[in-house]
C-alpha positions as CSV (number, residue, x, y, z in Angstrom):
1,X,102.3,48.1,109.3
2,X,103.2,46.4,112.1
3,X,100.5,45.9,116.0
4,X,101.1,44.9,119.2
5,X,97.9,45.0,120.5
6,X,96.5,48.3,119.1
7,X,100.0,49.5,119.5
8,X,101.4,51.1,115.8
9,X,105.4,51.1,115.3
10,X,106.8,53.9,114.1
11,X,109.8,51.7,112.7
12,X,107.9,50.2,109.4
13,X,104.7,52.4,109.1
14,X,104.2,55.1,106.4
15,X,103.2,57.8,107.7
16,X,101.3,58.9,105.1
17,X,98.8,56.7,106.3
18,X,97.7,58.7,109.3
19,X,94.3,60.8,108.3
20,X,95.9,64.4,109.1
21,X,92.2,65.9,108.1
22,X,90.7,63.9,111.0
23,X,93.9,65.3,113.2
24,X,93.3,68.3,112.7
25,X,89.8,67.7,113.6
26,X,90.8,67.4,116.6
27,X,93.0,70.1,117.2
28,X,91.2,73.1,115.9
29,X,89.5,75.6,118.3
30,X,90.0,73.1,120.9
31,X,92.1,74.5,124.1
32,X,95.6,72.8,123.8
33,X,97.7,72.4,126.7
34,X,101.3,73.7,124.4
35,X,104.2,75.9,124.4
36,X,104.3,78.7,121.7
37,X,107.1,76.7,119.4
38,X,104.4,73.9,119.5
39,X,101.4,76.4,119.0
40,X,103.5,77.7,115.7
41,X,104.5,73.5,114.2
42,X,100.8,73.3,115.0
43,X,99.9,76.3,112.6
44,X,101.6,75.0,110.2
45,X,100.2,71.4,110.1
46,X,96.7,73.2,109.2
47,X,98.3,74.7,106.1
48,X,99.7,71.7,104.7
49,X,98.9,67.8,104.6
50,X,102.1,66.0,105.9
51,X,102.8,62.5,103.4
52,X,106.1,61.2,104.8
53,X,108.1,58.2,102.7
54,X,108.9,54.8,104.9
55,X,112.4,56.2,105.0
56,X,111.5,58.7,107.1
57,X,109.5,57.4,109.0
58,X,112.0,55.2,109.5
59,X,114.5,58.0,110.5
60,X,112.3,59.1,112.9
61,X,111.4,56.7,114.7
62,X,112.0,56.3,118.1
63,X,115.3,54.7,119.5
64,X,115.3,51.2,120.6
65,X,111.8,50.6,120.2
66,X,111.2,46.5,120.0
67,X,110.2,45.6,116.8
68,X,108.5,41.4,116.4
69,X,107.5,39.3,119.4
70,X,110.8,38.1,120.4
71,X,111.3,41.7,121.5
72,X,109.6,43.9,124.5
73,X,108.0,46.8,123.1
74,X,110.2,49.5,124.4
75,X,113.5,49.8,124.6
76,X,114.9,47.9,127.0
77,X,117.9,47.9,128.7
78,X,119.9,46.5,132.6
79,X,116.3,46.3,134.0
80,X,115.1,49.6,133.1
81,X,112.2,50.0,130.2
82,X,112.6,53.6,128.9
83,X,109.4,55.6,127.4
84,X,109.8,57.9,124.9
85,X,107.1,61.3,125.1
86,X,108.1,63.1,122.0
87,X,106.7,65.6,119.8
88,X,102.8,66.9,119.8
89,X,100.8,64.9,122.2
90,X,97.4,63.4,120.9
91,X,94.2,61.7,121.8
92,X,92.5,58.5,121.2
93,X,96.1,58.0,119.3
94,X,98.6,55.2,119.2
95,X,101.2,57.5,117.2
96,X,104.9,56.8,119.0
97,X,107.0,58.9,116.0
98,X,109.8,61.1,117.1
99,X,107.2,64.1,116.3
100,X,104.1,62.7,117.9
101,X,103.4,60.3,120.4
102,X,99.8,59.0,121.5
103,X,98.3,58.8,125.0
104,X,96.9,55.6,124.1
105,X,100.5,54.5,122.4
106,X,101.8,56.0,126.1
107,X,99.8,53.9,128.2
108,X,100.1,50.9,126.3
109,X,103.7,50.8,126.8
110,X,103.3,51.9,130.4
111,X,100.8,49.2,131.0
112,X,103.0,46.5,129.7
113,X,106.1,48.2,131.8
114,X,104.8,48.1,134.7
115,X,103.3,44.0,134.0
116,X,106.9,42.9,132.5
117,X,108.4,41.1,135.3
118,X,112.1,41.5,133.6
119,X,111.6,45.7,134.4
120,X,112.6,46.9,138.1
121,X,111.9,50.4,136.8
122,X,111.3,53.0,134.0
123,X,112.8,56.0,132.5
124,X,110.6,58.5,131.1
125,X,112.6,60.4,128.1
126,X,110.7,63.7,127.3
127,X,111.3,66.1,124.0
128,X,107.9,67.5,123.9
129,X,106.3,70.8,123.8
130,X,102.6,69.3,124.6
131,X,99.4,68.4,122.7
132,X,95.7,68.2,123.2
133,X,94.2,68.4,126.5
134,X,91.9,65.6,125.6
135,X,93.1,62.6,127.2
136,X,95.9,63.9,129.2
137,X,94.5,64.7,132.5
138,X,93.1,60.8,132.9
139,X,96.4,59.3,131.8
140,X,98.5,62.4,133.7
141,X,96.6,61.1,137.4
142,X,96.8,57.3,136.2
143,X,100.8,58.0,136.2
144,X,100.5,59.6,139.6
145,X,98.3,57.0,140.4
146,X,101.2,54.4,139.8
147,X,103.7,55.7,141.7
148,X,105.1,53.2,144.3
149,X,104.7,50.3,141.7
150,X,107.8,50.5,140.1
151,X,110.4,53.4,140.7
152,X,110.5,55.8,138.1
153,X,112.0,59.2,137.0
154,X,111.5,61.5,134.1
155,X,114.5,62.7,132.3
156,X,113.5,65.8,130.1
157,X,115.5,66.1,126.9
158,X,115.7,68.7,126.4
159,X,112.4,69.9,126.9
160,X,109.1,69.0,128.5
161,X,106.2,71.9,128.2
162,X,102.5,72.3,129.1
163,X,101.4,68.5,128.3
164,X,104.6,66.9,128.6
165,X,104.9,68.9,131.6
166,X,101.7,67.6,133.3
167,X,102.8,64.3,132.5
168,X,106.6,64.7,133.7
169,X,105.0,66.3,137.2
170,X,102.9,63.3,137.2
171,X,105.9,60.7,136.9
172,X,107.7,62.3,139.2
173,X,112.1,62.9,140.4
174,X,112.8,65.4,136.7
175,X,115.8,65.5,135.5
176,X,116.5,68.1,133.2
177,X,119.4,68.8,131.1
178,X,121.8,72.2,131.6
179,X,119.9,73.3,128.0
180,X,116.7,72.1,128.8
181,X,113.5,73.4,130.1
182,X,109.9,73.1,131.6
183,X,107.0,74.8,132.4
184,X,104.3,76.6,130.3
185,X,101.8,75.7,132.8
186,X,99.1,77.3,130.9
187,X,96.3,76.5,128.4
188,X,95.8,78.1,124.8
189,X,93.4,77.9,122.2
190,X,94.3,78.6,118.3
191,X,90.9,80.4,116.6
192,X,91.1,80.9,113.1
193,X,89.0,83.5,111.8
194,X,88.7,83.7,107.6
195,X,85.1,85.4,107.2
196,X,87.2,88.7,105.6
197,X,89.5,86.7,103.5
198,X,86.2,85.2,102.1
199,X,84.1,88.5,101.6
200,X,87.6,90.0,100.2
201,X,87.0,87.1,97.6
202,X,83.4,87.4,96.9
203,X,82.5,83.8,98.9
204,X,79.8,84.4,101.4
205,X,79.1,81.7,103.4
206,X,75.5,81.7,105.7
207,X,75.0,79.3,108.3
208,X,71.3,78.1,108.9
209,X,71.5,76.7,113.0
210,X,68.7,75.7,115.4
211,X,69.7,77.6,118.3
212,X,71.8,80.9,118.4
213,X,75.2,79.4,119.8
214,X,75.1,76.5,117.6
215,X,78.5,75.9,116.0
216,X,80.1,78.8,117.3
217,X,82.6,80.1,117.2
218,X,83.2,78.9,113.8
219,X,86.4,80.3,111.3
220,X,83.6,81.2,108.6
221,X,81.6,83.8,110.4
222,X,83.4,87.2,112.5
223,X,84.2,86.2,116.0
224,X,81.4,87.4,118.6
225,X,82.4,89.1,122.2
226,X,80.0,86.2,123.8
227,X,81.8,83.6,121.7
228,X,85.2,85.1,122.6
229,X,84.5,85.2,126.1
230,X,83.3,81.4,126.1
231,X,86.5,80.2,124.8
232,X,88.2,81.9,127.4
233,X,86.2,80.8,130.2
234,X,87.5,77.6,129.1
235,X,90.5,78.2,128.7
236,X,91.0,79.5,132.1
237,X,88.8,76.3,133.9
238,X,91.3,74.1,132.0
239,X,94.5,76.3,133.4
240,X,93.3,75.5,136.9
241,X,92.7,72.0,136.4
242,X,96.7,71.7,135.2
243,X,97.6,74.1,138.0
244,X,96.2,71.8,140.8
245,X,97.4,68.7,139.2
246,X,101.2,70.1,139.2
247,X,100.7,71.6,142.8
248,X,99.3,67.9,143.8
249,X,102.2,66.3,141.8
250,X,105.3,68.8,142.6
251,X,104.3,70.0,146.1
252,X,104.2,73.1,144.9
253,X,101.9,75.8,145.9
254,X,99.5,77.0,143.6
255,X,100.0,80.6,143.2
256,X,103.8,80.0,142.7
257,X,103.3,77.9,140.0
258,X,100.6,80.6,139.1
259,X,103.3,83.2,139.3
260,X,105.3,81.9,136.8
261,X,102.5,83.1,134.4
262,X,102.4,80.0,131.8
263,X,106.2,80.7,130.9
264,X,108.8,78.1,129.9
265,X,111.5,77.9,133.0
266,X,114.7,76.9,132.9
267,X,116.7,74.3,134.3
268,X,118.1,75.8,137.0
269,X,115.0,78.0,137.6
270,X,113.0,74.8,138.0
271,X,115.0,73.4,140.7
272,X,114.8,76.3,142.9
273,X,111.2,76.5,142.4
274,X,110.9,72.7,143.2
275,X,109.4,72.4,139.3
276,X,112.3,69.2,138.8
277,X,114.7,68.0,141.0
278,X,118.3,67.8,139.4
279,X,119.9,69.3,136.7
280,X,121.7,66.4,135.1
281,X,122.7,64.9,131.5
282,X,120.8,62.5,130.3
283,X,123.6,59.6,130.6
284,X,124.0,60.6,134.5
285,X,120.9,60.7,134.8
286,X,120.2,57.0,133.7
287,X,123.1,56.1,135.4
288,X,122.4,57.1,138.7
289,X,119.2,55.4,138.3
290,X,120.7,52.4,137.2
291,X,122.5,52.6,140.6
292,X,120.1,53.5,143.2
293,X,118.1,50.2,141.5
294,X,121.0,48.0,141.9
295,X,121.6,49.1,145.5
296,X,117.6,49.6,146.6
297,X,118.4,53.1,147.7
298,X,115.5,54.6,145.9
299,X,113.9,57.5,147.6
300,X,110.3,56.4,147.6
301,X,109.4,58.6,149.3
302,X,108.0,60.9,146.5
303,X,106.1,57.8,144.6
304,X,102.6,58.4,146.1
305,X,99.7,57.5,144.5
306,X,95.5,58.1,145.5
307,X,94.9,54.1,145.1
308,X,93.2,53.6,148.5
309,X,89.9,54.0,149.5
310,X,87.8,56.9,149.2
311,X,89.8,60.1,151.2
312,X,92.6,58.2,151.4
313,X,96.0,59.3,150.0
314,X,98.7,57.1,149.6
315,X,102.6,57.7,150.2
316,X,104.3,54.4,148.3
317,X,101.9,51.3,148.9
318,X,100.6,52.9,152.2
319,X,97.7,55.0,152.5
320,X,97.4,58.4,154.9
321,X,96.0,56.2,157.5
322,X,98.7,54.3,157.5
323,X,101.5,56.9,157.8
324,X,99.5,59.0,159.9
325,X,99.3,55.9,162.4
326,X,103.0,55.2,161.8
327,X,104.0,59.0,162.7
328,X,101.5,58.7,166.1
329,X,103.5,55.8,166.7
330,X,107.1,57.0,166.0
331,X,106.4,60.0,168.1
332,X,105.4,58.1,171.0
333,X,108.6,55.9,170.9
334,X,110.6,58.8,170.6
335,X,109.3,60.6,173.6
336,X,109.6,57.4,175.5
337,X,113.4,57.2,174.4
338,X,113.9,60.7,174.7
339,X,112.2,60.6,178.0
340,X,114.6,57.5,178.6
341,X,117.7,59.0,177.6
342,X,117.1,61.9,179.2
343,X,116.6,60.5,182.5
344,X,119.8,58.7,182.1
345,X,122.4,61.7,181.2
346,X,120.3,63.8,184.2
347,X,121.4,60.9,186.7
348,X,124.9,60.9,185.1
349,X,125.1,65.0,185.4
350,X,123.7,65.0,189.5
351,X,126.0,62.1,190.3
352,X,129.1,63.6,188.6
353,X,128.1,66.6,190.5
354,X,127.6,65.1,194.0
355,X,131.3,62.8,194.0
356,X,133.3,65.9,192.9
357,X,136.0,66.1,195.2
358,X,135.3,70.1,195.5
359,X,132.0,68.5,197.2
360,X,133.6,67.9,200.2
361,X,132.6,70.7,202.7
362,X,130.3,72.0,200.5
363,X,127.4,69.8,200.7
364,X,124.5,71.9,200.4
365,X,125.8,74.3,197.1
366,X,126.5,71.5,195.6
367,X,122.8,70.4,196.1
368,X,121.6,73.6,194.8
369,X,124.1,72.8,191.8
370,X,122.7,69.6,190.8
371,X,119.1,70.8,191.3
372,X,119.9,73.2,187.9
373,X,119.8,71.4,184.5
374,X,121.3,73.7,183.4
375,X,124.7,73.3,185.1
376,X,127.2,71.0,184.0
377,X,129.9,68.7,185.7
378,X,132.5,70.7,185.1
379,X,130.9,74.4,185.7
380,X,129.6,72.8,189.2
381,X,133.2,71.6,189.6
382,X,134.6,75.1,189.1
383,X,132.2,76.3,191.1
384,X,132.5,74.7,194.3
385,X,136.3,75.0,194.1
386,X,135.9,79.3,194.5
387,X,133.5,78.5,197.8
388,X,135.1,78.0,200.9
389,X,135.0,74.4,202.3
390,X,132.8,73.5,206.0
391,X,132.8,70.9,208.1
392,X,130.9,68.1,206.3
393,X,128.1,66.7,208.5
394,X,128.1,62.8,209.5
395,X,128.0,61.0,206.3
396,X,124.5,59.2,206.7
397,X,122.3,62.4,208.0
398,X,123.8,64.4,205.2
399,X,123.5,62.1,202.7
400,X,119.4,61.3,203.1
401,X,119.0,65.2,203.5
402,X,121.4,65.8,200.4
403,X,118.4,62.9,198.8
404,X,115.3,65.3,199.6
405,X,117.3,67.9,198.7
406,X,117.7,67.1,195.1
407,X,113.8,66.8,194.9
408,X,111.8,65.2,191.6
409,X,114.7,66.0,189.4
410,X,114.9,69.0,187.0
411,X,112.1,71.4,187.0
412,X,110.8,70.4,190.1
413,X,111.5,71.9,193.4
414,X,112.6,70.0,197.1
415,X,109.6,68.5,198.6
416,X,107.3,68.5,195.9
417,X,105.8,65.5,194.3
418,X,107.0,64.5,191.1
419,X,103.7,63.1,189.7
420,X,102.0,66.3,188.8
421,X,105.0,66.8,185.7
422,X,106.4,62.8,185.4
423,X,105.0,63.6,182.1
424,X,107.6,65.9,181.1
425,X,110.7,66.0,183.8
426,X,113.5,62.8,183.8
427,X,112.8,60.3,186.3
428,X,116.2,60.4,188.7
429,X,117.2,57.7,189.8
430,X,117.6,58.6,193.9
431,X,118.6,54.8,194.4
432,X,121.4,55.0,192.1
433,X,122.9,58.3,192.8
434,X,122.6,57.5,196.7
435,X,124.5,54.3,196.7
436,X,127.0,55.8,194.4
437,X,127.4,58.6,197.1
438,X,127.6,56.1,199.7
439,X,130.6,54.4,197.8
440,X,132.3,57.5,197.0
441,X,132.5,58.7,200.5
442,X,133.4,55.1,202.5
443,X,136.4,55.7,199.5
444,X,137.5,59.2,201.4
């Protein structure tokens, strides 16, 4: 048996060594965060003890995982580390078998990812239908938690339900296969009841407690409304923990994700709920990651993590205050600019307006003309042309009335004072506009 750390290989260690009793412990009447396929392989472990050879353990363990010191404990590969989450998920476990994989074994790995200096990021590779709920929601918000460190996306192949799920959301940017799927955003509980299988047999078995609700429900004694209704009390407290945490991970509202009543989804049906992001194979996937690494276009934007002070959420390395500040900021530059380049194309429009040659003789509608924001160059220009010309009035007279004529600029009217909206209406430039008047008429 081979340790790094408290880490266990799956590469040389019998797995007949692993205390299924004490697993199952663990698992029984305890409310489980799994798909039904993973319910049933569940079932099934009561009924039998597993003792595997070394070969298969062996067989099954996971791909490129670094065996000695000379080697990084996962596999490793063009500056990406890639995680494995396969099989039922445990607690307090350092399992990392192709048909169980421990939180603790999970985080180890994570830990030392995220430390290495050689790994720019990390590919999450799920095949799991989930595990115990012990253990999960602590690692599931450290994940979130680390978002920002190091990019990192969560290819699910081909499947990644309930646990895996909450731990996929929590990573972030899923990929699933075309055959994959995700979901089951549920919780379950497994009771075994064999008090009639026992009487059928003649074993009666009496249970002396100190207080009424004292080991119950139990698999020796019938099942009691009160019990019943316990269990499913929670049950349902441990549903709406996972539903928040996949509607804080995903963005997703809580009653859809509600509405999809614990079933398994799709690929494609995923996506259009905003459950995962692409549906990809695993190699493009990994690909495409290796390529927004190698060219830094990474969209951060959906690493966030709650690393900040109290109240505080963070988007990347920055915290709510921060990008709340940033936006206040942003939006003032951009109504400067705006205000800026809007003063700029309303001086251009007025002064393409006013040295029309159609303007000639028709001084005052072409006044009324520029006064409307509405009214482009080339409308007012096919405008004037239909009105009958008049004898233009001496240049310098006309000109300065033509000036108060054209008032504050849009919105406001001839003779009245610009300050009360310099807010909101372009600043005109009467300077500008009259000296290019002046020039255009000492050219006629």
């Amino acid at each position: 048996m081979t340790m790094h750390g408290e880490l266990i290989t799956g590469a040389d260690t019998a797995l007949g060594d692993i205390n299924f009793e004490a697993l199952m412990g663990q698992l029984y009447n305890q409310p489980l965060l799994a798909s039904e396929a993973m319910a049933d392989y569940l079932r099934v472990l009561t009924g039998q003890r597993f003792r595997l050879t070394e070969t298969m353990a062996r067989a099954m363990s996971a791909p490129g995982y670094g065996v000695g010191d000379d080697r990084k404990h996962y596999a490793f590969k063009d500056g990406v580390a890639t995680l494995s989450v396969r099989g039922m998920l445990l607690h307090r476990s350092h399992a990392y078998y192709s048909f169980a994989t421990g939180y603790d074994a999970l985080k180890a790995l994570h830990d030392a990812a995220q430390d290495d200096p050689d790994v720019e990021g990390i590919v999450w590779d799920f095949a799991s239908g989930g595990g115990m709920v012990s253990g999960l929601l602590d690692f599931a918000d450290s994940l979130y938690g680390a978002r920002g460190k190091k990019p990192a996306i969560a290819v699910v192949n081909d499947h990644a339900y309930s646990a895996a799920y909450a731990l996929a959301s929590a990573v972030g940017n899923i990929h699933v296969t075309r055959s994959g799927g995700v979901g089951s955003i549920g919780a379950v509980a497994v009771l075994w009841n064999f008090a009639k299988a026992l009487d059928d047999v003649g074993v009666k078995a009496e249970v002396i407690r100190s207080a009424p609700r004292k080991m119950k429900p139990n698999a020796i004694e019938p099942l009691e409304k009160e019990d019943r209704d316990r269990v499913q009390a929670d049950i349902d407290h441990i549903a709406d923990i996972f539903v928040a945490m996949v509607a804080r991970n995903t963005g997703v509202g809580e009653d859809v994700i509600r509405g999809t009543e614990a079933g398994t989804l799709r690929a494609e049906e995923a996506v259009a709920m905003g459950l995962a992001h692409q549906v990809m194979s695993v190699d493009d996937a990994i690909d495409s990651f290796h390529s927004e690494l190698s060219g830094s276009t990474i969209n951060r934007g959906i690493f966030m993590t709650t690393q900040a002070k109290a109240g505080d959420q963070v988007t990347g390395m920055f915290t709510q205050a921060d990008m709340d500040a940033a936006t206040t900021t942003a939006k003032a530059q951009g109504i400067t600019e705006g205000k800026a380049l809007g003063a700029e194309a309303e001086n251009t429009r007025i002064l393409g307006i006013l040295t029309l040659e159609e303007t000639k003789g028709r001084e005052a509608a072409a006044m009324a003309l520029a006064k409307n924001p509405a009214m482009s160059v080339d409308s007012a220009k096919e405008f004037l042309a239909a009105i009958p010309a008049t004898k233009p009035e001496a240049h310098g007279e006309s000109l300065s009335h033509w000036m108060q004529q054209t008032g504050g600029g849009a919105g406001v009217a001839a003779g009245e004072s610009g300050d009360a909206v310099a807010s909101e209406a372009p600043v005109i430039d009467h300077a500008k506009i009259y000296g290019a008047l002046n020039s255009a008429h000492k050219r006629h």
